[in-house]
C-alpha positions in Angstrom: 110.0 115.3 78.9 109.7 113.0 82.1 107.8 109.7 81.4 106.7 108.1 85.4 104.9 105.2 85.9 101.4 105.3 86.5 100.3 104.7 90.3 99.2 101.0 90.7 96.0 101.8 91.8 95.3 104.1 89.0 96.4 100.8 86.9 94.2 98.7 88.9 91.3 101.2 88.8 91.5 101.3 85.4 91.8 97.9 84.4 88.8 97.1 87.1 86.6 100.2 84.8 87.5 98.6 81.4 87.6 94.8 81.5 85.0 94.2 84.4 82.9 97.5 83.6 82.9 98.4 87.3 82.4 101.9 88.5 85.9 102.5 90.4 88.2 105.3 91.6 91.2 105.9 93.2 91.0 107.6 96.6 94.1 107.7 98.4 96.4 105.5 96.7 93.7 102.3 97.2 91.0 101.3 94.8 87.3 101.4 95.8 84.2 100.4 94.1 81.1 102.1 93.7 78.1 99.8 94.4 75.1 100.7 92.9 73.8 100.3 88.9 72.8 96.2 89.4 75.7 95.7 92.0 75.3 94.7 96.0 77.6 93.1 98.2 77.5 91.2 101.4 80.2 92.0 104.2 81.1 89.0 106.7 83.7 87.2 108.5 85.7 85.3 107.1 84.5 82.2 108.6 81.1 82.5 108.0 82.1 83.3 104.4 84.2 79.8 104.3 80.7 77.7 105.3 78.5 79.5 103.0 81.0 78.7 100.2 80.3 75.1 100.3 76.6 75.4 100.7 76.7 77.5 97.4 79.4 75.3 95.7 76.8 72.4 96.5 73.9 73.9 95.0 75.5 74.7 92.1 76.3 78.4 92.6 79.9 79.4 91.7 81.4 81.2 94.7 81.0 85.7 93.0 84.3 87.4 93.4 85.5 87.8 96.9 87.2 90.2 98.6 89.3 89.3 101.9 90.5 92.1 104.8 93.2 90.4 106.3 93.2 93.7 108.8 89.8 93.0 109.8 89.2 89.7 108.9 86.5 90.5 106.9 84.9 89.7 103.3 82.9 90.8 100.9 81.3 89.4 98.6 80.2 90.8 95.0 76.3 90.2 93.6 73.7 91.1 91.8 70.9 93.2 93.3 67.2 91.4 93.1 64.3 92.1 93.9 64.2 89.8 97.2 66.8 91.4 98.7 65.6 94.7 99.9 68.1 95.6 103.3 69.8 95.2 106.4 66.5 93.6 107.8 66.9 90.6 106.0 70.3 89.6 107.0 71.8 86.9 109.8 73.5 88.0 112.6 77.2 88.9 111.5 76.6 89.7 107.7 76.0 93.5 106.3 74.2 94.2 103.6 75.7 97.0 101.3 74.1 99.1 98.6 74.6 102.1 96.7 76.0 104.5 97.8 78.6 102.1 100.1 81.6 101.4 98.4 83.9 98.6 98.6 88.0 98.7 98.5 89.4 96.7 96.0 92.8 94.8 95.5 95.2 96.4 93.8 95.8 94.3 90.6 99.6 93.3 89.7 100.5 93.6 93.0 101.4 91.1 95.0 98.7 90.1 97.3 101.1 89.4 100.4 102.2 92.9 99.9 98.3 94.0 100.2 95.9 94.6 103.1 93.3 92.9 100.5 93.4 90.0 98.1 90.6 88.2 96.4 89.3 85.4 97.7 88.1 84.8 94.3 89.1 86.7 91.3 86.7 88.5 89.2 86.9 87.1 85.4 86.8 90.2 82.5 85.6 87.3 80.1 82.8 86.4 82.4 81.2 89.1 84.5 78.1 87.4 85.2 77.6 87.8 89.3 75.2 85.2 91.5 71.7 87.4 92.2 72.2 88.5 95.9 69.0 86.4 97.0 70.6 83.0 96.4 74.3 84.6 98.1 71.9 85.7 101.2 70.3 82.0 101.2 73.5 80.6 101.4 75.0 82.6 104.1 71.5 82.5 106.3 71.3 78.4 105.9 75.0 78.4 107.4 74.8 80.9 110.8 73.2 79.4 113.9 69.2 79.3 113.8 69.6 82.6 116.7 71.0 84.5 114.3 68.7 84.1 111.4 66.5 87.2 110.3 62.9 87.3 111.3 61.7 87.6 108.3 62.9 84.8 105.5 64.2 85.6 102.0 61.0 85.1 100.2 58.8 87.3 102.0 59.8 90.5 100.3 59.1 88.7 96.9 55.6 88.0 97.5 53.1 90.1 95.7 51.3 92.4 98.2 47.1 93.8 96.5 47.5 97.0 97.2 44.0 99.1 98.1 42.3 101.7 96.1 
């Protein structure tokens, strides 16, 4: 009997499904999450995502787990989904909203992150999963891009109650 050693991403996958309780899988030798089930994320530069770090650091918000593209010099940025946040019509120039059923390419964990395409800007924490609401992440990224860039519609508007007729 030959023993091998699992694939580090099926480590990582497996380590991201049992101590953060994320929906992940393996797919060609990188880890990606599922979004969906409570989870959203916010894809930006990563300069954009440097000033809105600040502004949520400042209003007491600690900065969600991060993930950083060196490739594309890109992040994302994990939350939970709200009811404010309804879609791509509400964000800034420069920042995508995903949803399920995008998905999100993860670190590999226990690799080193020089070695890695992808590190985290900010690690996730198995004993504390709690994520920022996406509504306060998306009011901290639209106070930080120039006024031009701002959505037409602000944050609040899809939480107000609408009387519907009949």
């Amino acid at each position: 009997m030959v023993l091998t050693k699992p694939e580090p991403a099926q480590v990582g996958a497996q380590w991201y499904r049992e101590r953060m309780l994320w929906n992940t899988a393996v797919a060609g030798g990188s880890i990606v999450l599922s979004l969906g089930g409570g989870l959203v994320a916010f894809e930006t530069t990563a300069s954009l995502l440097l000033r809105a770090r600040k502004v949520m650091e400042d209003s007491g918000i600690e900065m969600p787990p991060t993930v950083l593209d060196r490739r594309g010099r890109t992040a994302v940025v994990l939350a939970e989904s709200d009811g404010a946040v309804l879609g791509q019509c509400q964000m800034p120039g420069g920042v995508r909203y995903l949803m399920a059923p995008s998905t999100v390419e993860l670190p590999v964990v226990h690799v080193a992150a020089a070695a890695q395409d992808r590190s985290w800007v900010r690690c996730p924490k198995a004993d504390d999963r709690r994520l920022p609401s996406a509504s306060s992440v998306l009011a901290a990224l639209i106070a930080v891009v120039p006024p031009g860039l701002r959505p037409a519609r602000p944050v609040t508007a899809a939480a107000r109650t609408r009387t519907l007729i009949g």
